[in-house]
Structure formats: C-alpha cells, structure tokens
MARMI-208158 format. One record per residue (C-alpha): residue number from 1; residue in three letters; x, y, z. Coordinates in steps of 0.001 Angstrom, whole numbers, plus 500000, padded with zeros to 6 digits. Layout:
// residues N
ATOM; num; residu; u; v; w
ATOM; NUM; ALA; X; Y; Z $
...
***
This chain:
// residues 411
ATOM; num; residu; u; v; w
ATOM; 1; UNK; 920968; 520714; 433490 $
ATOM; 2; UNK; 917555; 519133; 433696 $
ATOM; 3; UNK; 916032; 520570; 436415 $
ATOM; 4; UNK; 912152; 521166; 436070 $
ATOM; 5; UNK; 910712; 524372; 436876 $
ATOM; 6; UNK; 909489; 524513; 440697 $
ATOM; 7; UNK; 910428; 527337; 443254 $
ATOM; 8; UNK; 909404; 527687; 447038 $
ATOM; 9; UNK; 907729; 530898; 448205 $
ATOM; 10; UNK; 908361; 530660; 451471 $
ATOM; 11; UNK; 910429; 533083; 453499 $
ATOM; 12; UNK; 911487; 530759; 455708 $
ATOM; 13; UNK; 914585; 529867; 453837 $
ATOM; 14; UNK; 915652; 527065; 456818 $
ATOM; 15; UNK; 913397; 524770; 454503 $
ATOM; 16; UNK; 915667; 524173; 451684 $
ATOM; 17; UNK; 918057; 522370; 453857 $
ATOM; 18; UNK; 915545; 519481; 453368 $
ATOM; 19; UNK; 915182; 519822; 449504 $
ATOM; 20; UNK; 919159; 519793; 448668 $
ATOM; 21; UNK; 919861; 516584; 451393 $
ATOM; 22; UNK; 922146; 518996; 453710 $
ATOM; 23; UNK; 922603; 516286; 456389 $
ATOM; 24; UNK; 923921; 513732; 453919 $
ATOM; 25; UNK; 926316; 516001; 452353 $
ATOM; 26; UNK; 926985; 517472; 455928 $
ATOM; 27; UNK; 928637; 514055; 456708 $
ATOM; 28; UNK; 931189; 514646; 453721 $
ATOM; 29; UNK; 931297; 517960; 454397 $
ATOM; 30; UNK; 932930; 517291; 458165 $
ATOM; 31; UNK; 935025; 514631; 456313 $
ATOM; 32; UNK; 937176; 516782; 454132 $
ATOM; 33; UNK; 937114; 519771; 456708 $
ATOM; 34; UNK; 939313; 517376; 458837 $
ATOM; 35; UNK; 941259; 516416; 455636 $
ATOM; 36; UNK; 941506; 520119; 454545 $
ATOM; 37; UNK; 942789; 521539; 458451 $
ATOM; 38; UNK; 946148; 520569; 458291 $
ATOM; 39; UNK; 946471; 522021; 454712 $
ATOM; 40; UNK; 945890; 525751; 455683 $
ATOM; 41; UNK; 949873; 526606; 455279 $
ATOM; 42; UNK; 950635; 524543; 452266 $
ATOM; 43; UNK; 951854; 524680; 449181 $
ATOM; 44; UNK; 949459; 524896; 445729 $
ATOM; 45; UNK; 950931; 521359; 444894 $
ATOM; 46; UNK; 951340; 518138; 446737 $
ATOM; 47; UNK; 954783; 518080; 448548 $
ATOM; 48; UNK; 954788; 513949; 448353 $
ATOM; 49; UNK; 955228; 514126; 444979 $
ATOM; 50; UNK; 957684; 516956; 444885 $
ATOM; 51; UNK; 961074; 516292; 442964 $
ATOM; 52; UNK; 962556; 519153; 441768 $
ATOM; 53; UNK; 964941; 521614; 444610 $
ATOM; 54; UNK; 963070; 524007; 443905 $
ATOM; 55; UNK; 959856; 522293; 444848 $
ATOM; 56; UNK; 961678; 520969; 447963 $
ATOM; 57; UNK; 962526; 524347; 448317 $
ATOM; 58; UNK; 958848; 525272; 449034 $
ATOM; 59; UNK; 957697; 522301; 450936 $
ATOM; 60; UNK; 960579; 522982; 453833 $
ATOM; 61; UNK; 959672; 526202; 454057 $
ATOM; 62; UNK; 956587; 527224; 455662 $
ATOM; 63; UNK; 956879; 530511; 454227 $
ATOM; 64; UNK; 957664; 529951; 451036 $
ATOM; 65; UNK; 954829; 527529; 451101 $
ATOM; 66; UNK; 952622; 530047; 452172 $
ATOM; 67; UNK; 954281; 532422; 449403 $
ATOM; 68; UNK; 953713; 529775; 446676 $
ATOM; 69; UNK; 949924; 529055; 447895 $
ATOM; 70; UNK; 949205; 532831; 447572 $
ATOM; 71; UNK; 950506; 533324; 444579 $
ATOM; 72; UNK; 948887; 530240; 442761 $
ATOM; 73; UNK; 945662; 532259; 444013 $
ATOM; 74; UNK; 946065; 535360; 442949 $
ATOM; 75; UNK; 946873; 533610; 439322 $
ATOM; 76; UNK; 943743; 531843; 439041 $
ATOM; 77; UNK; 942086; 534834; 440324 $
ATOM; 78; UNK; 943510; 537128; 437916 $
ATOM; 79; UNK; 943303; 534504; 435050 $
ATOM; 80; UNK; 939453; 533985; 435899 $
ATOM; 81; UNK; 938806; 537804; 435554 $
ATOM; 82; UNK; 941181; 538602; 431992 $
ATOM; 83; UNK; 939460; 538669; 428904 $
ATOM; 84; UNK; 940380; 536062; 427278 $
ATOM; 85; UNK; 943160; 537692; 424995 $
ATOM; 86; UNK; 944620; 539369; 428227 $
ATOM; 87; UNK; 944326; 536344; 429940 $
ATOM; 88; UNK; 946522; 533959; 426951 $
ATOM; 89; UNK; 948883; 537352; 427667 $
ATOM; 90; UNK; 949228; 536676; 431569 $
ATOM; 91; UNK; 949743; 532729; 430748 $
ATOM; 92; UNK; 952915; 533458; 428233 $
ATOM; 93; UNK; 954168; 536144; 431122 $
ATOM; 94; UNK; 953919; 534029; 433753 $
ATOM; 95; UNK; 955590; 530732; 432184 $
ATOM; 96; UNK; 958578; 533585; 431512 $
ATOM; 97; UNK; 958273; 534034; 435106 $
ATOM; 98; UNK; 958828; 530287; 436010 $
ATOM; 99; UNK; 962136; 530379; 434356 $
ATOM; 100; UNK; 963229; 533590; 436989 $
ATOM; 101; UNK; 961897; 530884; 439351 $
ATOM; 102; UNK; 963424; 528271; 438029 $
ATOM; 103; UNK; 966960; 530465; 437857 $
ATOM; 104; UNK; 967127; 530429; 441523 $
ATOM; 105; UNK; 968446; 526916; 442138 $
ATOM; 106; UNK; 966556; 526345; 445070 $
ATOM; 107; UNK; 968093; 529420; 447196 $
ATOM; 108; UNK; 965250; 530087; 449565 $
ATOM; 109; UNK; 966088; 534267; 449882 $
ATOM; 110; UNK; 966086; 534617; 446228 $
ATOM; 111; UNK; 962655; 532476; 445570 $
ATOM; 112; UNK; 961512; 534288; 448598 $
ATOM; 113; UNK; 961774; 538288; 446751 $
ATOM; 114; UNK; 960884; 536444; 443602 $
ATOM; 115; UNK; 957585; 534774; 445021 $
ATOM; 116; UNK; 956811; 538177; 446933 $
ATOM; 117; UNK; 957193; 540350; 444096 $
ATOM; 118; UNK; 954885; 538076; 441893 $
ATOM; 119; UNK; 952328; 537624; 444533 $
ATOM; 120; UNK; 952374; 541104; 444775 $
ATOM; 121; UNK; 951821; 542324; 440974 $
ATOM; 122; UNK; 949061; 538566; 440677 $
ATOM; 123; UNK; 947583; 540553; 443324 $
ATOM; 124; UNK; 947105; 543761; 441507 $
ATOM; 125; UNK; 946401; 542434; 437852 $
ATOM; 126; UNK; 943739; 540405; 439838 $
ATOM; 127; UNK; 942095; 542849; 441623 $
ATOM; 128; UNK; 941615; 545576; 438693 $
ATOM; 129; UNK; 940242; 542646; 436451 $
ATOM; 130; UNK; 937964; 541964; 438916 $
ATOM; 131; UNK; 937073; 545250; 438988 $
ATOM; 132; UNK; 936689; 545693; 435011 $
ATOM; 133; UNK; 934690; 542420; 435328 $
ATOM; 134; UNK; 932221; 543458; 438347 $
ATOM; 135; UNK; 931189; 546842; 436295 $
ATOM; 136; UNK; 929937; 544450; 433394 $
ATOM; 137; UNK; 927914; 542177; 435815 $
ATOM; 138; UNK; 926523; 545420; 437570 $
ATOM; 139; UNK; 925190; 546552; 434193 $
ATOM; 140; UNK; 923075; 543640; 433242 $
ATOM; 141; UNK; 919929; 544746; 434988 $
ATOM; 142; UNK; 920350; 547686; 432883 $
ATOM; 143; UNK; 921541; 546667; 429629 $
ATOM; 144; UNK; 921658; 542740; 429385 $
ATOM; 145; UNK; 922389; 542663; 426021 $
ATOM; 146; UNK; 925787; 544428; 425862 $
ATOM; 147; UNK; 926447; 542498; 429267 $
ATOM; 148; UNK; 926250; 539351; 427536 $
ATOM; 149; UNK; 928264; 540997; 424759 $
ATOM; 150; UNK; 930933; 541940; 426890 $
ATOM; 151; UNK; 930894; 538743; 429200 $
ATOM; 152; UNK; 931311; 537005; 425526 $
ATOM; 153; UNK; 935052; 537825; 425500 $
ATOM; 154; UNK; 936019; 535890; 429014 $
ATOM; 155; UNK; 936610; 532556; 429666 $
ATOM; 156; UNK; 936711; 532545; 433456 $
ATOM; 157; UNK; 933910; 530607; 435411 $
ATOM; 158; UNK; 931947; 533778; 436563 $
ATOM; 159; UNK; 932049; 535171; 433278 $
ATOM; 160; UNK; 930167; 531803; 432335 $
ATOM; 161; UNK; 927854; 531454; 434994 $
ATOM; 162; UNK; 926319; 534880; 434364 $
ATOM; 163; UNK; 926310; 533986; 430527 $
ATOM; 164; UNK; 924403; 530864; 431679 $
ATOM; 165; UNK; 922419; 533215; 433927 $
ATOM; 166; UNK; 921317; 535640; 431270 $
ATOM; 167; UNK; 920309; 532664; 429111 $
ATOM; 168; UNK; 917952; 531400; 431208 $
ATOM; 169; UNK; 916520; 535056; 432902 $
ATOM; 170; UNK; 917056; 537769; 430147 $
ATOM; 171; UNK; 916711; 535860; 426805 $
ATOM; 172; UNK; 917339; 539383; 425124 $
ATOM; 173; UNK; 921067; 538948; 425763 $
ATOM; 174; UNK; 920524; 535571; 423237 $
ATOM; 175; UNK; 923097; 533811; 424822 $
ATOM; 176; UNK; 922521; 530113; 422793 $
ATOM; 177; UNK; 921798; 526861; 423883 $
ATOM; 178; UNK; 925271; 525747; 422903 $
ATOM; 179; UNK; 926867; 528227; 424422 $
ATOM; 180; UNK; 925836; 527502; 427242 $
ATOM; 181; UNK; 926531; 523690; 427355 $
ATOM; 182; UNK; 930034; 524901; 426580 $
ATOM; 183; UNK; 930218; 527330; 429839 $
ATOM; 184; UNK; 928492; 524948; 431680 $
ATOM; 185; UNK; 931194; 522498; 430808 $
ATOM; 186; UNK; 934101; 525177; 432408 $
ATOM; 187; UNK; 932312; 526106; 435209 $
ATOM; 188; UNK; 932260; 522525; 436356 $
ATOM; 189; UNK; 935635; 522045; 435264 $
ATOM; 190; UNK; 936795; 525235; 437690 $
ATOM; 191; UNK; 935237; 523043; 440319 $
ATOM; 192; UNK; 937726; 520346; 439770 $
ATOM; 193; UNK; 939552; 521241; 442799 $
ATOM; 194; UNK; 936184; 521008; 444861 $
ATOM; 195; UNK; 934599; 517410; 444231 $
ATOM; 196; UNK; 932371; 518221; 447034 $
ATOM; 197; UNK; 930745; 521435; 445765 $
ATOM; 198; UNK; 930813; 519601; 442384 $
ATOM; 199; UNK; 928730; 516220; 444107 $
ATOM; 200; UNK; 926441; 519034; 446210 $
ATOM; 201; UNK; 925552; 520911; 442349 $
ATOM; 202; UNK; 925193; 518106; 440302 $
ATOM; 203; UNK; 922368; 516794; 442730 $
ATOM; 204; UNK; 920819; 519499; 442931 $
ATOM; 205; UNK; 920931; 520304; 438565 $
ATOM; 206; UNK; 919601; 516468; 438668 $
ATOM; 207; UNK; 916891; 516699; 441531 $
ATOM; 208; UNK; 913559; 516668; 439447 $
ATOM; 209; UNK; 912040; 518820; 442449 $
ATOM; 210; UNK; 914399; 521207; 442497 $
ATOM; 211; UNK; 913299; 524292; 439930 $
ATOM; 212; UNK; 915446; 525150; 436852 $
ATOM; 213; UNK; 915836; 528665; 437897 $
ATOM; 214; UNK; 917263; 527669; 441233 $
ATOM; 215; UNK; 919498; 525190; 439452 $
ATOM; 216; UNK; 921147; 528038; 437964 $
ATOM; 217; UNK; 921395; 530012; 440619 $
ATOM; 218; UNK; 923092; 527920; 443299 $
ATOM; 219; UNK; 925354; 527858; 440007 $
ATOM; 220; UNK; 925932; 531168; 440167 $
ATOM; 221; UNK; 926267; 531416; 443848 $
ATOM; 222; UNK; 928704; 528658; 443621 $
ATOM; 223; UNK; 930583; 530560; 441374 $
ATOM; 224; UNK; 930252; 533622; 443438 $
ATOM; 225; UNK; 932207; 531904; 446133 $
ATOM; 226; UNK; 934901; 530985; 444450 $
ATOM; 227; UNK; 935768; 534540; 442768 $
ATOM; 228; UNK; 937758; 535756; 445683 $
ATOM; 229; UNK; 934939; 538255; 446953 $
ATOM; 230; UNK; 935339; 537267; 450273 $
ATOM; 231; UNK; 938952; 538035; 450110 $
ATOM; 232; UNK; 939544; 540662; 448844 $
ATOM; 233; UNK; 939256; 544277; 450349 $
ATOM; 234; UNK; 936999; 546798; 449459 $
ATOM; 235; UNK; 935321; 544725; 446475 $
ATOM; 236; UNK; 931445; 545170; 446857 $
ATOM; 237; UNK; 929090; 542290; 445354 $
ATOM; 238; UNK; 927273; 543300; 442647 $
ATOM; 239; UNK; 925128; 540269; 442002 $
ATOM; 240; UNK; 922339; 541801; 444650 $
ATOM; 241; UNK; 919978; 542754; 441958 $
ATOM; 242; UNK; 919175; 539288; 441653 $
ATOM; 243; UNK; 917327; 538817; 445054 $
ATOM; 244; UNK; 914416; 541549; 443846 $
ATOM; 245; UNK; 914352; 540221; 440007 $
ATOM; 246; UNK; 914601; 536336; 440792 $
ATOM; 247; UNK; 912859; 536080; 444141 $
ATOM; 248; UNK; 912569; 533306; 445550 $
ATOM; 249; UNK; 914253; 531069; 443777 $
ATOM; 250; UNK; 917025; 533163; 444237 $
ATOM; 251; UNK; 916614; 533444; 448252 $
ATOM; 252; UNK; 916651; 529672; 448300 $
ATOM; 253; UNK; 919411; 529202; 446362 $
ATOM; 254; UNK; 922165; 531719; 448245 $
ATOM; 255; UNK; 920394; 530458; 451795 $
ATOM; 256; UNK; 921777; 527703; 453726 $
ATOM; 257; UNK; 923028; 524621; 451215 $
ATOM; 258; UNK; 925767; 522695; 452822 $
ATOM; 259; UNK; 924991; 522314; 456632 $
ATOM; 260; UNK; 928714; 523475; 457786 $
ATOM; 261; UNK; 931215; 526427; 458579 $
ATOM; 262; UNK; 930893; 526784; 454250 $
ATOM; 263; UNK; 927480; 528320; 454489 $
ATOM; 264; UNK; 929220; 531028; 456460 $
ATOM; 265; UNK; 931026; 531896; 453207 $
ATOM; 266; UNK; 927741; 532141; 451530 $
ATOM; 267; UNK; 927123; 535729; 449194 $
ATOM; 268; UNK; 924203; 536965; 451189 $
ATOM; 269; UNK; 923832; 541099; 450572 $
ATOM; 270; UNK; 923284; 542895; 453226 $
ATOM; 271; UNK; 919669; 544078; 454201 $
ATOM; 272; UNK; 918268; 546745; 452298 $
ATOM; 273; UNK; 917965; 549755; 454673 $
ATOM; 274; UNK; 918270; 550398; 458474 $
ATOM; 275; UNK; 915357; 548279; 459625 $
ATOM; 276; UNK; 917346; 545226; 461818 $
ATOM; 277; UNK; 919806; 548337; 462925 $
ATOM; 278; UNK; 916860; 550224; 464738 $
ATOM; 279; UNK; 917085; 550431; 468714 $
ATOM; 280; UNK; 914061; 548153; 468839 $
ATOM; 281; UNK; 915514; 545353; 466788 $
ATOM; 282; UNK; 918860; 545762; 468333 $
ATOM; 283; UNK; 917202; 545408; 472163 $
ATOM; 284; UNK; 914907; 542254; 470627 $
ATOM; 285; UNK; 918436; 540761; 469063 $
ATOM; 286; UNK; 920298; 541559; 472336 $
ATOM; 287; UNK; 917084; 539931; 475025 $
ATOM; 288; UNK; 917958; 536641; 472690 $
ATOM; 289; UNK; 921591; 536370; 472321 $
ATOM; 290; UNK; 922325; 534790; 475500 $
ATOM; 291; UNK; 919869; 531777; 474713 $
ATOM; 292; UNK; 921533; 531448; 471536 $
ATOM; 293; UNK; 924772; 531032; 472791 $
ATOM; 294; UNK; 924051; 528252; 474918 $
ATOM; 295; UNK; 922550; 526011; 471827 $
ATOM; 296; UNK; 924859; 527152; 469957 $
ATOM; 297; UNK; 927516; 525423; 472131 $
ATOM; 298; UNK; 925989; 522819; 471314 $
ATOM; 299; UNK; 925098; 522409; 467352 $
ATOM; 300; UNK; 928801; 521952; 465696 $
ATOM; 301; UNK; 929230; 523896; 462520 $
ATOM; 302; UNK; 926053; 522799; 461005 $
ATOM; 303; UNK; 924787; 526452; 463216 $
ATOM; 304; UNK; 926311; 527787; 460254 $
ATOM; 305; UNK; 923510; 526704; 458411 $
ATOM; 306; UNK; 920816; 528436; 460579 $
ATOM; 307; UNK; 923183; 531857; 460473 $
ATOM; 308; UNK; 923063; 531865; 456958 $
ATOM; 309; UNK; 919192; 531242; 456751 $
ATOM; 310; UNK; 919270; 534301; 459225 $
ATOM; 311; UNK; 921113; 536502; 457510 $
ATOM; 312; UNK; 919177; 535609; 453934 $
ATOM; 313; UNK; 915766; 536335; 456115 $
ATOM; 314; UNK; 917002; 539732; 456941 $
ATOM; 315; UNK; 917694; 540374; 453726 $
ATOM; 316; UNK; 914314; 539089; 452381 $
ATOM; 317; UNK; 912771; 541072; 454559 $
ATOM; 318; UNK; 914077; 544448; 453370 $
ATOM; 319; UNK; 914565; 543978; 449644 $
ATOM; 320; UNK; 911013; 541660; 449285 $
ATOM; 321; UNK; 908897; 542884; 452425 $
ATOM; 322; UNK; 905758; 542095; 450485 $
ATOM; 323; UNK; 906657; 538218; 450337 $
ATOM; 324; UNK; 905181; 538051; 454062 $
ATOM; 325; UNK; 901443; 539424; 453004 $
ATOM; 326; UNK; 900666; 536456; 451464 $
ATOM; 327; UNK; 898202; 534688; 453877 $
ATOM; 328; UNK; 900368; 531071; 453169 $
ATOM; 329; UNK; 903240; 532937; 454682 $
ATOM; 330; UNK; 901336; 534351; 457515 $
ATOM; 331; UNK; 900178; 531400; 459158 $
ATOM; 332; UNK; 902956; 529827; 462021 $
ATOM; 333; UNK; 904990; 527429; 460709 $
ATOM; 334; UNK; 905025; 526049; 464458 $
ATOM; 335; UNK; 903618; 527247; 467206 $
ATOM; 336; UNK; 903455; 530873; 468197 $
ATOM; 337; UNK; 906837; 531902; 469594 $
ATOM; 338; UNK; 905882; 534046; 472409 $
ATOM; 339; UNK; 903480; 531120; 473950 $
ATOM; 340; UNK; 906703; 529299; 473618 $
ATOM; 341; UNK; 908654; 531625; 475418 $
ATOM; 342; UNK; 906197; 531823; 478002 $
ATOM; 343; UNK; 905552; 528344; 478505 $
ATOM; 344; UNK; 909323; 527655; 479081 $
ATOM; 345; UNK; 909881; 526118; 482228 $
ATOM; 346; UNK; 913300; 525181; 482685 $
ATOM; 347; UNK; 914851; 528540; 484764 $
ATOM; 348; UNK; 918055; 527232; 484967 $
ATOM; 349; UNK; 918325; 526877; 481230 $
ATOM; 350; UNK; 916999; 529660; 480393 $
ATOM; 351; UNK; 916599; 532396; 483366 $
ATOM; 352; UNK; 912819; 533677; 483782 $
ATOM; 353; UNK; 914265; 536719; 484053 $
ATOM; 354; UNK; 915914; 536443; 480351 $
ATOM; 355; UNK; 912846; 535699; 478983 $
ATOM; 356; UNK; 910762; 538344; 480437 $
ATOM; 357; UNK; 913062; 541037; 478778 $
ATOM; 358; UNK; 912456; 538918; 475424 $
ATOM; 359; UNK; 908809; 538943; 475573 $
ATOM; 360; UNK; 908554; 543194; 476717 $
ATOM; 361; UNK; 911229; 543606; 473396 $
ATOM; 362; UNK; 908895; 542279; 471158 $
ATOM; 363; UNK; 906178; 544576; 470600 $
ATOM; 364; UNK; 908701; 547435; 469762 $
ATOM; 365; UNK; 910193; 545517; 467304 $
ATOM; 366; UNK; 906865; 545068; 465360 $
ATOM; 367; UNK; 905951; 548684; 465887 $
ATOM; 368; UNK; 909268; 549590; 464274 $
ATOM; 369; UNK; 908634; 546925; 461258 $
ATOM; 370; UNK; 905197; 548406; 461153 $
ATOM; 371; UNK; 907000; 552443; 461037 $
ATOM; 372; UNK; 909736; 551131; 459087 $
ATOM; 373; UNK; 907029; 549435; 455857 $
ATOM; 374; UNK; 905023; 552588; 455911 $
ATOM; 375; UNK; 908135; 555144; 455607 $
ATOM; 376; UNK; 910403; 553348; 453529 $
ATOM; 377; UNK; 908048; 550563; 451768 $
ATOM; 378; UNK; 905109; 552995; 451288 $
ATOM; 379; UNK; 903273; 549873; 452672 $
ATOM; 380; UNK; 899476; 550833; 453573 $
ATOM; 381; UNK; 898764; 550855; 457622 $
ATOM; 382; UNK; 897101; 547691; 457131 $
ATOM; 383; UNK; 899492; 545825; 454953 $
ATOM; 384; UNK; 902216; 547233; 457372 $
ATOM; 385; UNK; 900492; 545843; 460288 $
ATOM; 386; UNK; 900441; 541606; 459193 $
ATOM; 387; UNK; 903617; 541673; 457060 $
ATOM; 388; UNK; 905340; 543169; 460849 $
ATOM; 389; UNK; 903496; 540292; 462536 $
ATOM; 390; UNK; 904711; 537933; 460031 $
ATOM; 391; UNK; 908259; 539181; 459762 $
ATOM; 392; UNK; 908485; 539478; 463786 $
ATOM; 393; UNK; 907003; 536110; 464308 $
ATOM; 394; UNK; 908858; 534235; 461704 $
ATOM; 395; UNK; 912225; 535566; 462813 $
ATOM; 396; UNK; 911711; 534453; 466329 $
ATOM; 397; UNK; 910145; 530904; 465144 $
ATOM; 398; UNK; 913183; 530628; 463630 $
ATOM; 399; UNK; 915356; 531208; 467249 $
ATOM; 400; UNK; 912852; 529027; 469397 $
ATOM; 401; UNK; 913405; 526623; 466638 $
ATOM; 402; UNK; 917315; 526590; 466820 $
ATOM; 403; UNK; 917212; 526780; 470334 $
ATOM; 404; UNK; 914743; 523422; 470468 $
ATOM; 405; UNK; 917058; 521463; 468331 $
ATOM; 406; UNK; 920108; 522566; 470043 $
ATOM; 407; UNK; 919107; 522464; 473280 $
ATOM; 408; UNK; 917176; 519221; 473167 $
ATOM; 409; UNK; 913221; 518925; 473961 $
ATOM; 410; UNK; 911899; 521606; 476450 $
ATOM; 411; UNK; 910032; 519445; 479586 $
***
C-alpha cells in the first residue's frame, strides 16, 4: 500500500466520488450487476461445469440451489469469524459432513434435510463467532493492545483488516510491518470472488492523492461489507468509534465509492442522537421529498451514491458537529440554496406551492440545529449559530444539487 498521506476536510462527502474515478468504475459496476441478476437463486458453484449427481442434484433444483448457496455462506462466514484453531476444527467437521452429503446419491429429500440441517447449525456457529469477534473489535478504543493480541489468533479477513488498522492508527498494539503485508495479502485474497471491489481498492491503495489513512480505511470498510453485517439480525456494528477518532479520512472513506445500488450496502452508523428525528427536520425532509422523487426517477442506481453521501452527512453532523465551524466549510460550495429555491421557475416541475412549504421549513430546522448544539454539543450560542447555518445549508446544497443533475438544467 503506497498511498501518501492526504485527507479531505470537507463535510461534503459527495466530493470523493471525483477522487476514487466513481463514473469509470460505475460503467463496470452496471456491467456485472447485469451479469450477477440472473445468479440470485444459484448454486455456490458453476452448474456448467457440474459432473457429479449430486451436483446435478443441486443445479435442477432451485431449492436445493438456494440450500447449497446459503450454506456455502454461512461457512465462509463462520470460517472468517473462528479463531484460527476453531476454524482448522470447523474445516475437518465439515469435509466429514461432505461424505453425509456425498452418502445421499443424489436423492433430492435426503440432500434437502441434510443441506437444511447444516445451513442451520453454519448459521449458528457463524453468528456466535461473530459475536465473540465483534466484542474484541469493540474493545480496541479501549484497550488496543490486547485487541491486537486477541485479533492475533484469527485468520479471517476482518480480523486482518483491523490488525492492519491498528498498525497504522494505534501503533501501541505493535502490530509489524510484516504482519501486515501478510494480512494484507488475505484480505485481498478474500476478495477473489469480487474482482471489481478488488480493481476499485487497488486504485485507490495506488492513487498518490489519495491519503494512507483513507487507503486503509476503505480497506476496512470493504471488509466490513463483506462480514455478513448486513445480514444478519440483531448484530450491531461496532466499528463506529472510528468516525470520531479518524475523522475525515474516515467519513470519506465509508461515503459514496462505487456510484451504484453497492453504496447502498455501505456501513454508515447511524447519527449520533435525535437531531434529523426532530419535528423540524422531519417537516424540512418531508417539504423536499416530493422533488426528490421526481430526479430520482431519473438518475439509475448511481442515486445510490448521493443516499449514501446523505446518510454519511447526517452522521457527520452528529458525531463531528464542530467540522462545520471551520470558515473553509462555511462558505457555499454553490450557490445559496434558498435563492435557488426561490428563483425556480419551472411550476410544473416543481409546484410553487411545494417550494413555498420548503422555504417556511427551513428556519425551524436551523433553530433546532442551533437548540440541538447547545443542549447536547455544549456548543456556545455563537458557535451554535454558523455550524446550524452551515449544516442546514450544506444539506440542502446537497438536494438542489441532486435535483439539478437529475432533473437537467433549471431555465
């Protein structure tokens, strides 16, 4: 990884899309989405090259496909989150397993009980190793060093990214440069099955704009991804620590990356506080909506990208409120978004009516910023009073910009 050291401070996350090249990998991107549709049912191996009955066994059966592909899962999943002793355990067991399989002949009711009882136990070793696994990465804030201790025993690719992690953020843990070549190594080797999230890293790891720290991150967020969070019930993230010890490098690197429905996957925490659940902010959300909907109609799945930049400026706005005093951040990025809203001219596009209610909404919704910084932020009346503009301003630049794009140039 030779990334140089060089982080944005912006919170207007929708800027990275520029520094990792989203539209050129969004073109790849829509390419294997279209590849990857027809695939949602099928098996964990390629049924063209089947031979065996009992792999034609799976691939003429939609449900045993779907038995087999679930399965496969939950065995990387729980393999990923084993210690690596308990992990060498799980391979012997399940190779005995294959022979059950294998025992079956090809009958589809007795590989279907067999696949559903095994899915079912994958399941549950996988989800309390996950478990085991999260309560080590929740205690490295407080005690890197016996994190890195503990993390020491996996193999699994999240294990290793937060190894690399604490190498290059907590050099306490002394997690070693070779150490981490050799988990960097596996982690890109997990991604085998993923050449385009491999492509999207590796330029941004080689990018000599791109900061180390983010380098590592979208590392980590990558990995993050791919440990079955998403899926899995009840299982909190616990990487959300990072956002108020790495900043902005980490806000850039879990915002928008690939320009498609995959950014809506990405492992954004959810805002610190009530502040974006307050009437105001729910009336100011609500005045905008319908205008959204209509460009969103039109912006394909790269609107992903702009939800995710969303959701990450929510969440920078809670956890780092103080990022918008900073008179760089202040200024417009464009011009000011109620003159915009004003100025609009096109009724039919956008009702007059619509608008009005838009432009009444948003003085409450600074005056509850401004309440909200001073109660929970202990932010001075002053201080309260520009970050509100800023954070009020920038999150409706960010709408009248969306909408622009979407909805072509306002006459």
């Amino acid at each position: 990884m030779t990334a140089s050291f060089q982080v944005m401070t912006s919170p207007r996350p929708a800027s990275t899309i520029a520094n990792h090249s989203l539209f050129l990998r969004l073109l790849l991107c829509l390419s294997l989405t279209l590849g990857a549709s027809t695939a949602a049912h099928a098996a964990s191996f390629d049924c063209e090259k089947a031979t065996s009955d009992i792999e034609h066994s799976i691939c003429n059966s939609p449900d045993l496909s779907s038995l087999d592909s679930q399965l496969t899962e939950n065995y990387r999943l729980a393999m990923a989150s084993l210690p690596g002793d308990q992990a060498d355990a799980l391979r012997a067991e399940q190779r005995s397993w294959l022979k059950q399989r294998d025992a079956c002949n090809g009958q589809e009711s007795c590989l279907s009980d067999l696949f559903s009882q095994r899915a079912a136990l994958l399941q549950n070793t996988a989800k309390q190793a996950a478990s085991a696994l999260d309560n080590i990465i929740a205690n490295i804030p407080a005690d890197p060093v016996t994190a890195a201790q503990q993390l020491q025993q996996y193999r699994g690719p999240l294990a290793s990214a937060w190894l690399i992690y604490l190498h290059q953020f907590a050099p306490a843990s002394k997690v070693t440069d070779a150490e981490v070549e050799t988990r960097h190594q596996s982690v890109i080797k997990a991604m085998n099955d993923d050449t385009f999230s491999q492509s999207v890293l590796r330029d941004i790891e080689n990018d000599p704009k791109t900061g180390h720290d983010v380098a590592v991150l979208t590392l980590l967020r990558m990995t993050i991804e791919r440990a079955g969070y998403e899926n899995a019930d009840g299982r909190p993230y616990v990487h959300c620590f990072i956002f108020k010890q790495q900043g902005a490098a980490a806000y850039e690197a879990f915002g928008a990356l690939y320009g498609s429905s995959r950014d809506s996957q990405a492992p954004i925490c959810s805002p610190q506080g009530d502040l974006f659940e307050r009437p105001a902010w729910q009336q100011l959300t609500k005045s905008i909506e319908p205008m959204i909907g209509k460009a969103s109609e039109n912006s394909g799945t790269i609107r992903f990208a702009s939800y995710a930049d969303w959701a990450m400026f929510r969440l920078r706005a809670t956890v780092s409120p103080e990022d918008f005093l900073k008179p760089s951040q202040r200024t417009p990025a464009s011009d000011d978004p109620a003159q915009l809203i004003r100025s609009w001219s096109d009724d039919k596009v956008w009702p007059k009516e619509q608008r009005e209610q838009l432009l009444v909404a948003i003085e409450p919704a600074r005056l509850a910023t401004m309440g909200w910084l001073q109660t929970e932020k202990h932010f001075s009346a002053s201080d309260a009073a520009k970050a509100a503009d800023a954070i009020v301003n920038t999150w409706l630049s960010d709408r009248m910009d969306f909408i622009g794009e979407m909805s072509g140039p306002e006459d």
